[in-house]
C-alpha positions in Angstrom: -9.5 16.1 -2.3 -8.3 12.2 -2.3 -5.1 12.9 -4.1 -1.9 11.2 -4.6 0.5 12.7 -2.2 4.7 12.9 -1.8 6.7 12.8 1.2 10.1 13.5 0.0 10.8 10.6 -2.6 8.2 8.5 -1.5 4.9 8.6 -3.6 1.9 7.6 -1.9 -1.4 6.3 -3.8 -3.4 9.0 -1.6 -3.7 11.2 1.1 -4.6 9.0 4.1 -2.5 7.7 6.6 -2.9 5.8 9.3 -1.1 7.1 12.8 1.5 5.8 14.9 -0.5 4.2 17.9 1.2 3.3 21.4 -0.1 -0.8 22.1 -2.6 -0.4 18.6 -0.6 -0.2 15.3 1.3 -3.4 15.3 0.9 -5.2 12.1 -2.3 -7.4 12.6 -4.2 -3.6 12.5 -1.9 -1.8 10.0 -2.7 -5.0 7.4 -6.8 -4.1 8.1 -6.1 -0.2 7.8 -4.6 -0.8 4.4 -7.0 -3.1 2.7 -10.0 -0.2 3.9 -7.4 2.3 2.0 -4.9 3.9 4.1 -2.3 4.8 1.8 0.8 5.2 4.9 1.0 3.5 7.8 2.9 3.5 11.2 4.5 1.5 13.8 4.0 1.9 17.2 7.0 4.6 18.5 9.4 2.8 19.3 11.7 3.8 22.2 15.4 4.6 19.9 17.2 4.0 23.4 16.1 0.6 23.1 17.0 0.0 19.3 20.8 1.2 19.9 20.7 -0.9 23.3 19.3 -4.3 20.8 16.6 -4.4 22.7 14.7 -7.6 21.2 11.5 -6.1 22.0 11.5 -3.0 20.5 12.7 -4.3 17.5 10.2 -6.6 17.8 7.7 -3.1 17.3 9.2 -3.2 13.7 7.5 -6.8 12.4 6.1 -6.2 8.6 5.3 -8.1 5.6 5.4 -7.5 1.8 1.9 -6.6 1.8 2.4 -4.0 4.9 4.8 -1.4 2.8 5.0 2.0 2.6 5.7 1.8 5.9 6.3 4.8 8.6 8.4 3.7 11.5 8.0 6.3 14.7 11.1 7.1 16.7 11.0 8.6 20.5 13.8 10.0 22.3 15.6 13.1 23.9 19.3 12.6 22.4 20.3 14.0 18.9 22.9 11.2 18.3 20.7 8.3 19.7 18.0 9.0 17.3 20.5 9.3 14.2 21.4 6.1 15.2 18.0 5.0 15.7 17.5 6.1 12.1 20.5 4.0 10.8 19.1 1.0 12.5 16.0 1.3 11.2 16.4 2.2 7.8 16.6 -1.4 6.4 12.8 -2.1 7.8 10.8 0.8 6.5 10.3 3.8 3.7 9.7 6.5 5.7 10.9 8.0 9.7 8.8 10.2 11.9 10.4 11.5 15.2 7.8 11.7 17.6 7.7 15.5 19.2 4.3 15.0 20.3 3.4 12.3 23.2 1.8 13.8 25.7 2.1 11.2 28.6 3.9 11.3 31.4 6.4 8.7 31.0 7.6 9.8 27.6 7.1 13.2 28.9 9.3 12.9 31.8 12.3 11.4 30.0 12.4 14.4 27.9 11.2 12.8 24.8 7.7 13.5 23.2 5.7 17.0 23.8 8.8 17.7 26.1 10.9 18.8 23.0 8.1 21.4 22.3 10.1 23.4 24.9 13.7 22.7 23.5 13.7 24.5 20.1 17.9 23.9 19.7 17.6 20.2 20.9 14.8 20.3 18.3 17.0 21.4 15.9 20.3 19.1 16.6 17.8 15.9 16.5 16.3 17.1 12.8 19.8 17.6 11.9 21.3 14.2 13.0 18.7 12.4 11.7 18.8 13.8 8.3 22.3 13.3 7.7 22.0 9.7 9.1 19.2 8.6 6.9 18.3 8.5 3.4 15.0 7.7 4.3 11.9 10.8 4.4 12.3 12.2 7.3 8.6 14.0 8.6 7.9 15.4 12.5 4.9 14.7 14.2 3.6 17.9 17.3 1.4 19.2 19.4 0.5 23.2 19.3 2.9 23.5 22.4 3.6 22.6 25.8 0.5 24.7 26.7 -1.9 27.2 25.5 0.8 30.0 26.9 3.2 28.3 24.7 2.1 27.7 21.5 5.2 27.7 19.3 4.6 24.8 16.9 5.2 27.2 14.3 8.7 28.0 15.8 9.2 24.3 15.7 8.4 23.4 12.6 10.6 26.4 10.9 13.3 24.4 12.6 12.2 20.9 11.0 11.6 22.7 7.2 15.0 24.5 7.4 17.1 21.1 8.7 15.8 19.0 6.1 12.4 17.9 7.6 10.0 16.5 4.7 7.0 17.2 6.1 5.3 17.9 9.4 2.3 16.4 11.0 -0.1 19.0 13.6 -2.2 17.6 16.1 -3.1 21.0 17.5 -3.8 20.5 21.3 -1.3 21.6 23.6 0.6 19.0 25.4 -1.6 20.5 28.7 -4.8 19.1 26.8 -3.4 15.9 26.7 -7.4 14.3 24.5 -9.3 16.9 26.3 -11.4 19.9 24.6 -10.9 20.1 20.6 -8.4 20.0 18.3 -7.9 23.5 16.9 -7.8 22.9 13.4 -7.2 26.6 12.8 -4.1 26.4 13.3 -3.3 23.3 10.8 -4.4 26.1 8.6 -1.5 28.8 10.1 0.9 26.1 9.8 0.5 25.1 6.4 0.2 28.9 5.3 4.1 29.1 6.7 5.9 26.4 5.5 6.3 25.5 1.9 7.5 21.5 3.0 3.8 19.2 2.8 1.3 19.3 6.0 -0.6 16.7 7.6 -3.4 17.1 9.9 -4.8 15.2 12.8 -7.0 15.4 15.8 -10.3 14.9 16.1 -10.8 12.7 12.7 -13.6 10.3 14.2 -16.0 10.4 10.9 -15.6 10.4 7.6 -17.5 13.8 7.5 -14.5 15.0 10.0 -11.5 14.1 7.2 -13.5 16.2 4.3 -14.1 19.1 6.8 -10.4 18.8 8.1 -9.1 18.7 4.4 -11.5 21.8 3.4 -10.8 23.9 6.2 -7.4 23.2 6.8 -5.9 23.0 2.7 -3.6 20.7 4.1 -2.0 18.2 2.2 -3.0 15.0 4.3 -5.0 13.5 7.2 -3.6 11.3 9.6 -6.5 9.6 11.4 -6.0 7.9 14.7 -8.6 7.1 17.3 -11.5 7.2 14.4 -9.6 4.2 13.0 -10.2 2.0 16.4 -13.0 -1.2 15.8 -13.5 1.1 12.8 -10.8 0.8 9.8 -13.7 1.1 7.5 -13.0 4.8 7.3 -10.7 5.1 5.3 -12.9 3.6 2.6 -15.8 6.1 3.8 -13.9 8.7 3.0 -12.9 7.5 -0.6 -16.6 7.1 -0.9 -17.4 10.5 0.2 -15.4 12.3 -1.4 -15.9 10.5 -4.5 -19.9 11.6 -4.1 -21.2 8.1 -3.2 -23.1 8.1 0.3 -20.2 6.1 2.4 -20.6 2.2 3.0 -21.1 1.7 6.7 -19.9 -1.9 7.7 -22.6 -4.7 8.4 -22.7 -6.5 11.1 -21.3 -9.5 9.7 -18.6 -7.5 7.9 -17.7 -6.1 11.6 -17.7 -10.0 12.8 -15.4 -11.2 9.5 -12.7 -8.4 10.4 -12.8 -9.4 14.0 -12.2 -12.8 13.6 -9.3 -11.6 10.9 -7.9 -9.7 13.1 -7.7 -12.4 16.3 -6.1 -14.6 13.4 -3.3 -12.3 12.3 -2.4 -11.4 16.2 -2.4 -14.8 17.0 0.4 -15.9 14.2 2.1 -12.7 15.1 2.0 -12.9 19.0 0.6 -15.9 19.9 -2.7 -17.0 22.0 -2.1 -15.7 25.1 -1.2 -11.9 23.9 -3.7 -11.9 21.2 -6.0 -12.4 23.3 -5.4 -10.2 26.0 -4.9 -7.7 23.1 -7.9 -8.5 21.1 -10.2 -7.7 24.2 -9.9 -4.1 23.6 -10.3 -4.5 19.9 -13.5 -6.2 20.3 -14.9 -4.2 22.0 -14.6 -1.6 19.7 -15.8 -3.4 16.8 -18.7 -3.6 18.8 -19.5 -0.2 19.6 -22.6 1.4 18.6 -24.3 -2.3 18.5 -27.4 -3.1 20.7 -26.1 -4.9 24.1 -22.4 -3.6 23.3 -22.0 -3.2 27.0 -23.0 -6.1 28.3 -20.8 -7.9 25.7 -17.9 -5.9 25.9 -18.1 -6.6 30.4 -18.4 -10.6 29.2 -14.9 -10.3 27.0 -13.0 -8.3 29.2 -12.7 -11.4 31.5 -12.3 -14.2 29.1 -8.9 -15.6 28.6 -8.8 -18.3 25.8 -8.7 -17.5 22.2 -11.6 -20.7 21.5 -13.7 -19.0 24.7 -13.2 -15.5 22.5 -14.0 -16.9 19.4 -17.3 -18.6 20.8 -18.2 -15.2 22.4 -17.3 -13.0 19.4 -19.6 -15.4 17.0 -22.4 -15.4 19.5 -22.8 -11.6 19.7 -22.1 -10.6 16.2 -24.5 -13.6 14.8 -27.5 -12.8 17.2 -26.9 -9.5 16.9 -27.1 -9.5 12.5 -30.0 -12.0 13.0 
């Protein structure tokens, strides 16, 4: 079920992609992501009102290399034209644009971006249709099921995406009222990919390798976008490759979870500098950590430290004692 896999004219080496992350998939993390296998990555979403205002720090969102390409660049907003020109601005720095119909939190919410489109099927339409004719890029949708579970209508939705020019569509199917809560009903990824004939690509839920294979089975559709199972744990996208290829996965030592950490501190560092990576890394960390004897004492010790030497000194300490 690891296939090669098309979104429009872009040809991807397989079917697992990394997902756009608010404040998680800068560069630093979409490098690590790759090298464990993720075929597609994806910026953080990145605010189009800001783009067409040259708002340094949102193009800031859109920092790559060579070695960081295909890359997915996420677009949020409300206004049809805004996010053509969005598009337009973007084009130059990526090979694929997703317009994010799916953000369930409140401040994306309440500026009519996000899930909030869910409930504006003809704004729906105008943004698909702006953005396709401003972009030459592959143009994909990511939703939710619906505002909530009285108002399901992703597959209203993504008619309108398929029959504006939309090249694929990505499910995560709560309901904007879920917010992370409950499960992801993966039964309808299934009722979605039975109705349109454009490529679909499944998320929620994806926390194990063992989760991707039982999405891909279930579901028949064409890719998985994993997103909080990739946190302190890019490793699974290589698990997967290893499951499906009938090899018991490769779960990451101890040292290999103290290597990619440091890595990681490293690459934010040149890209933000010390006092951000840092700040940043805590979180990270702390998730590479998880599922580690004395995790939680180690993870209250980093949240307070605020050099990058003080980091590195705790980081080495744990992950050494800890593989001893």
């Amino acid at each position: 079920m690891i296939t090669s896999f098309s979104i429009g004219s872009l040809s991807l080496a397989n079917n697992l992609l990394l997902a756009p992350m608010a404040g998680i998939t800068n560069l630093p993390f979409r490098l690590l992501s790759r090298e464990q296998g993720a075929a597609l990555c994806f910026t953080e979403m990145v605010s189009v009102n800001g783009l067409v205002r040259e708002g340094k720090k949102s193009f800031e969102l859109l920092q790559s290399t060579a070695a960081d390409r295909p890359l997915g660049i996420q677009l949020f907003g409300d206004d049809p034209e805004l996010l053509a020109e969005g598009a337009r601005l973007v084009e130059p720095y990526g090979d694929l644009i997703d317009i994010n119909m799916g953000c369930p939190v409140r401040k994306v919410v309440g500026s009519g971006a996000g899930s909030a489109l869910l409930r504006e099927p003809a704004k729906v339409r105008a943004i698909v249709r702006a953005t396709r004719r401003a972009t030459r890029l592959p143009l994909t949708i990511k939703i939710r099921s619906g505002w909530s579970g009285d108002e399901s209508n992703f597959l209203e939705i993504a008619r309108i995406a398929a029959d504006e020019g939309c090249d694929a569509i990505t499910l995560h199917p709560r309901s904007r009222a879920q917010m992370f809560d409950g499960h992801a009903d993966w039964a309808k990824i299934a009722e979605l990919k039975r109705a349109v004939a454009i490529p679909v690509i499944g998320s929620g839920d994806l926390f194990t390798p063992d989760d991707v294979v039982a999405m891909l089975a279930e579901t028949g559709c064409d890719a998985v976008m994993v997103a909080r199972g990739a946190l302190g744990n890019p490793w699974i996208f290589r698990e997967v490759r290893q499951l499906l290829a009938g090899e018991p996965p490769l779960l990451p030592t101890v040292e290999e979870r103290r290597q990619l950490a440091l890595r990681h501190l490293e690459l934010f560092t040149d890209l933000a500098g010390e006092r951000v990576a840092v700040r940043e890394m805590r979180k990270h960390v702390s998730w590479y950590s998880r599922g580690i004897a004395s995790a939680a004492q180690f993870r209250k010790q980093i949240n307070s430290i605020e050099g990058k030497e003080a980091l590195l000194e705790a980081l080495n300490r744990f992950f050494t004692a800890e593989a001893a």
